[in-house]
N, C-alpha and C positions, 0 to 999 in steps of 0.2 A: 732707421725709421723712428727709432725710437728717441731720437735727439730731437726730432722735428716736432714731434707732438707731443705738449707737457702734459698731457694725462695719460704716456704711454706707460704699464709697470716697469719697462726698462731706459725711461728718462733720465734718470740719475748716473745710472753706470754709462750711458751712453753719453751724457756728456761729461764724464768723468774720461772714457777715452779721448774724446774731440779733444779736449784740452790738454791733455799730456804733451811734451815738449818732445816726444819719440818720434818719427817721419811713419805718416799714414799713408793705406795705397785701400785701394779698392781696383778693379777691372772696368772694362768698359761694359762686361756681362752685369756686373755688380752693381753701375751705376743706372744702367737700363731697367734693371730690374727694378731697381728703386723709384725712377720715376715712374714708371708703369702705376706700381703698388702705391706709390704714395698719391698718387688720383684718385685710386680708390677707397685708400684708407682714410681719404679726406673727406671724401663727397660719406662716407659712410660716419665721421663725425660729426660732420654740419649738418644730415639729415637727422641724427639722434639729439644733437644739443635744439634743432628747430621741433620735431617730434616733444623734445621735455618742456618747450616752450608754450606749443597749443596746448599740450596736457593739462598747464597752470591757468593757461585761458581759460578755461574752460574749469577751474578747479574754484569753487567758493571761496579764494581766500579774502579776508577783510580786504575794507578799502584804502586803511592804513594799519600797518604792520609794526608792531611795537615785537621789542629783544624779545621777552617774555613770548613769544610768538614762532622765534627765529626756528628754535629746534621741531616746529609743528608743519615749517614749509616742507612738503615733498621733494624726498632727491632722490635720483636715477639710481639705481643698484651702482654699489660697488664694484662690478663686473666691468662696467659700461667704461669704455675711453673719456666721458664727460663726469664721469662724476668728480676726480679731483677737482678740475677747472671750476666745476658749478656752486662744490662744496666752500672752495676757498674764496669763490666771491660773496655766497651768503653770510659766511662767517666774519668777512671783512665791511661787509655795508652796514654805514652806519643809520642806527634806529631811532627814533619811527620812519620807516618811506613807507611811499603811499604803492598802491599792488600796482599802479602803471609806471611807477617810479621802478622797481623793481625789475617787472618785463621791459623793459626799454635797458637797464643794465644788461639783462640777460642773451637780447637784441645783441648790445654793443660787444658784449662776449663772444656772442658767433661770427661776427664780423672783425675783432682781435685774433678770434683763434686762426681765423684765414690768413691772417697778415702773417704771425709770427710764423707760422709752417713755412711760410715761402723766406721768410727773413730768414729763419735758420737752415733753410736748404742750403741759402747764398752763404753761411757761416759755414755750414758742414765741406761743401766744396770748393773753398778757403782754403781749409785745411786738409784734406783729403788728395792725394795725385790718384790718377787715373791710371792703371797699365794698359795697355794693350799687348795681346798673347796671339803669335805669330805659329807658333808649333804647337803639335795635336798632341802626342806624349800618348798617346794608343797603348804604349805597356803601364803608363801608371795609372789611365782611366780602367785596366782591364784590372789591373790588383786592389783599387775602391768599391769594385763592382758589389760587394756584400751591404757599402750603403745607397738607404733603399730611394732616395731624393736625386735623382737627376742633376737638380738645380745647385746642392752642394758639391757634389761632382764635380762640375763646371766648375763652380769658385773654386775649391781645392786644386784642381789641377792650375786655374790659373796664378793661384799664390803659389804654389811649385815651380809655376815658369818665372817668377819672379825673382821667387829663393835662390836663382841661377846668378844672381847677381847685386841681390841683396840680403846677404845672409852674415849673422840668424835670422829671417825671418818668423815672426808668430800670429798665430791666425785665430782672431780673437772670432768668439762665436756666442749667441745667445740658444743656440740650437743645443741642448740637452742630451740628444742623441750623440751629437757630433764632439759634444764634451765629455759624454762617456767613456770607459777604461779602454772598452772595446774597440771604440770606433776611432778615440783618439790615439789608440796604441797603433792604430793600421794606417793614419797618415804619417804619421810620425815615423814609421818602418817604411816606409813605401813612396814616401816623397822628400823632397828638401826642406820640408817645412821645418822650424826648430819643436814645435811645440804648441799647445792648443788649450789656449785661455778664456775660462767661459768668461761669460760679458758677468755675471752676478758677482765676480769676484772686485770688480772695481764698481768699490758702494762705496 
């Protein structure tokens, strides 16, 4: 998810993996899930970048916006999946534009950010193979049972049916819990996996 959308905080390391010359897999649990999530994680950027648009509508700024200016235009909390995107194109236009000049950028922005998510989807599963997992593995899903996500379960065990035939395999994670001493010490005993690499360490 984090490769598809450049104001995600894990964009860099994610496509820090994309790129690696290693062979990539995900599941077909993996890949569903992803598009599922990534409809939502969309419609819920395009609603906040069209949201910070009417906000400026609606905000008194001049009619033409001079640099001196630039640090006074309102931007989305740093929290928000838009703020990079929004920050780096204010910082990049060049000054005086006029405030319709502006919104009409910022228009064109919402309508860039759609294009490239679907651009880098078609990138991501490029590089990505798909597994599909034929066997249930009932003793290894019963020894993960201490974590508390369902949905990790699933993928671990299907990168375990994997390990059967591609190994070392290692199962990269942005999930903190799952990078834990704890939690990583119990796949790592309990399945074929080789080993469990948070996603922050490829910066």
């Amino acid at each position: 998810m984090g490769y598809c959308f450049i104001g995600d905080n894990w964009n860099i390391s994610a496509e820090k993996v994309v790129q690696t010359e290693e062979e990539k897999y995900t599941s077909e649990y993996g890949r569903d899930g992803f598009l599922i999530k990534k409809r939502i994680y969309k419609k819920e950027v395009v609603d906040d970048l069209n949201k910070y648009i009417h906000f400026l509508e609606k905000k008194h700024l001049p009619d033409t916006i001079e640099i001196t200016y630039r640090d006074r235009i309102p931007k989305p909390s740093n929290k928000t999946k838009i703020f990079q995107p929004i920050s780096k194109l204010i910082d990049s236009i060049k000054y005086p534009i006029s405030r319709e000049d502006l919104l009409g950028k910022l228009d064109d922005l919402a309508v860039a950010l759609e294009g490239e998510v679907e651009k880098r989807e078609i990138s991501l599963f490029q590089s990505v193979q798909i597994h599909r997992r034929t066997i249930s593995y009932p003793a290894v899903k019963k020894a993960l049972i201490e974590i508390d996500d369902p949905e990790d379960i699933r993928l671990i065990v299907d990168a375990h049916d994997l390990a059967q035939t591609r190994n070392p395999l290692e199962f990269v994670s942005g999930d903190k819990d799952i990078c834990g001493h704890t939690e990583a010490k119990l796949i790592k005993t309990n399945t074929s996996i080789a080993g469990v690499i948070p996603l922050r360490t490829f910066y």
